[in-house]
C-alpha positions in Angstrom: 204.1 115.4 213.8 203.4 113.7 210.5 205.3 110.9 208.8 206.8 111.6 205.3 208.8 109.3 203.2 211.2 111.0 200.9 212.8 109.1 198.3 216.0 110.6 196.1 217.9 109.2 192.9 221.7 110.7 193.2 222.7 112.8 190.0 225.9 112.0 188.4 227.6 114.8 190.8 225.5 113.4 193.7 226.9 110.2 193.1 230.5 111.3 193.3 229.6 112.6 196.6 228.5 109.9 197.9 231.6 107.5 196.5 233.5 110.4 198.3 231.8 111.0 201.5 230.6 107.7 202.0 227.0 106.8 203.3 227.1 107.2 207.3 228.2 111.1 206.5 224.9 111.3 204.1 222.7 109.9 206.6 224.4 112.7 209.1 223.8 115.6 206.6 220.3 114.3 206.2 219.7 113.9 209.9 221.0 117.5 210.4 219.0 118.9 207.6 215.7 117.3 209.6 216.6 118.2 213.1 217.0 121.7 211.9 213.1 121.6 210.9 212.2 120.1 213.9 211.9 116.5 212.9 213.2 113.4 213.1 214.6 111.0 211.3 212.5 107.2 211.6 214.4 105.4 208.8 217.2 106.0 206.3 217.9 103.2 203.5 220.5 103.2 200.5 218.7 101.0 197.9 218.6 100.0 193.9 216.1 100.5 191.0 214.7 103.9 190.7 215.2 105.4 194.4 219.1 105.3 195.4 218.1 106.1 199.2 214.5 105.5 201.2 213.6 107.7 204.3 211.0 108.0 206.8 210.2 111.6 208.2 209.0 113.0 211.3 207.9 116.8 211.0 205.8 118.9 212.3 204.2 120.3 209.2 203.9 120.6 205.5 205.7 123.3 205.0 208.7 122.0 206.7 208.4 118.4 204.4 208.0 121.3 201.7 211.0 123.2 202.8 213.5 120.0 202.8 212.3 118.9 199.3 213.2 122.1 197.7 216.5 122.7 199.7 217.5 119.0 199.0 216.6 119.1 194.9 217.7 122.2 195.0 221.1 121.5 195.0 221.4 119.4 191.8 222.9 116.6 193.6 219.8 114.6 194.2 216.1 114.2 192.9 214.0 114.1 195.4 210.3 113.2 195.9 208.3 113.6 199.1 205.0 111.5 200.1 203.1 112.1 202.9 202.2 108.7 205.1 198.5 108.0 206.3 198.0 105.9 209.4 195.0 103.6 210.0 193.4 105.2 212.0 193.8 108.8 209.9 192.3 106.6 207.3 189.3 105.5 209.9 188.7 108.9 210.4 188.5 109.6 206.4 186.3 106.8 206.3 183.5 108.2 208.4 183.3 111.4 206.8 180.8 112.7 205.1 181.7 114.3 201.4 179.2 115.3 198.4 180.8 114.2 195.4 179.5 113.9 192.1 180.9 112.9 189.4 181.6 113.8 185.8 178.8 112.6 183.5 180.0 112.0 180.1 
């Protein structure tokens, strides 16, 4: 499985929601949302400044992460972003590969 963390700013009608349904229900719709793809959810965060809620995914591909960002923004209620997390030792693997890169010469 690989880690994901998705990030979302409410909309004004997302916002509404949430003063409505409160957070424990959001986290619950969320949770569903990634259990139906296969994942699971590591972390789920309300916070201020320019993401309104934090999460940490568990899936099993990048088509699923793909999947829940468009089904999530798709609804107008939230704008989501979705990053994929590298581990150590995926980055100690990078690092000992070989590539052949040049680059542009001005």
């Amino acid at each position: 499985m690989a880690k994901y963390l998705c990030k979302g700013a409410y909309t004004v009608a997302g916002t509404k929601g949430l003063l409505k349904e409160g957070g424990s229900a959001r986290r619950a719709a969320f949770e569903k949302a990634v259990q139906g793809l296969g994942g699971t959810v590591e972390a789920y965060y309300f916070s201020f400044g320019e993401a309104d809620v934090v999460t940490i995914v568990d899936l099993p591909d990048a088509a699923s992460a793909a999947a829940l960002s468009l089904s999530v923004n798709a609804t107008g209620a939230v704008e989501s972003s979705t990053t994929p997390l590298i581990s150590p030792e995926e980055i100690d693997q990078a690092c000992k590969k070989s590539v052949k890169y040049r680059p542009p010469r001005g």
